[in-house]
C-alpha positions as CSV (number, residue, x, y, z in Angstrom):
1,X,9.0,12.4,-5.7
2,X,8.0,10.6,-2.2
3,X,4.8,11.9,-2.4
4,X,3.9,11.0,-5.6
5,X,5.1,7.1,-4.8
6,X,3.9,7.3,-1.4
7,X,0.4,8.2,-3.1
8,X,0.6,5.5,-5.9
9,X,1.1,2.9,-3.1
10,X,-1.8,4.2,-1.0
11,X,-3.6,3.5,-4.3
12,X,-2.3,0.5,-4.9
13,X,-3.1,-0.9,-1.6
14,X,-6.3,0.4,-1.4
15,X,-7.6,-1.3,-4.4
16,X,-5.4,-4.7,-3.0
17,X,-8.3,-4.6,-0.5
18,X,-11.2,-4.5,-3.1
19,X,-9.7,-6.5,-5.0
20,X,-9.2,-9.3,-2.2
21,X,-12.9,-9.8,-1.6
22,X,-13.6,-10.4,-5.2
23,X,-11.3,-13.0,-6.3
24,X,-11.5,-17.1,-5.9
25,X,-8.5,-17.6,-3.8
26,X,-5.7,-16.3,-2.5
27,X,-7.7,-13.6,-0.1
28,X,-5.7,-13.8,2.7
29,X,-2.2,-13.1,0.7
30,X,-3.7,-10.2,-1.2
31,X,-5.2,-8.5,1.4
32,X,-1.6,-9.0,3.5
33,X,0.0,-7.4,0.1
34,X,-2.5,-3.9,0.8
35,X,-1.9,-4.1,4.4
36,X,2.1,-3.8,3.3
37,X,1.5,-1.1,1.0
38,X,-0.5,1.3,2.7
39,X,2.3,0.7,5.7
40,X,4.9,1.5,3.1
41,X,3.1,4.4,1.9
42,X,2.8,6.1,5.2
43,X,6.6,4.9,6.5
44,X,8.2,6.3,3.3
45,X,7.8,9.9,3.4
46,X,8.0,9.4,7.6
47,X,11.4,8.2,6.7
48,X,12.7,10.0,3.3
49,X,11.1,13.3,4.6
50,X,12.3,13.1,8.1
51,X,15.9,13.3,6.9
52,X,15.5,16.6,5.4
């Protein structure tokens, strides 16, 4: 189940970062939102799987 989270996060945050450079406004804050979720998506399983 981490994985699969951790994966849709690394998604997620990857298309933040396409998806930053395309719109009007608001770059800066949407690029900070994929910066936050490919960092959660590699500190989840780090921490979920680590206590295992």
């Amino acid at each position: 189940m981490a994985f699969v989270v951790s994966f849709a996060l690394f998604l997620a945050g990857i298309f933040l970062f396409y998806f930053a450079f395309t719109v009007e406004s608001f770059q800066a804050i949407i690029f900070f939102a994929g910066i936050l979720s490919v960092s959660l998506s590699f500190g989840i399983p780090a921490h979920v799987l680590a206590k295992r």
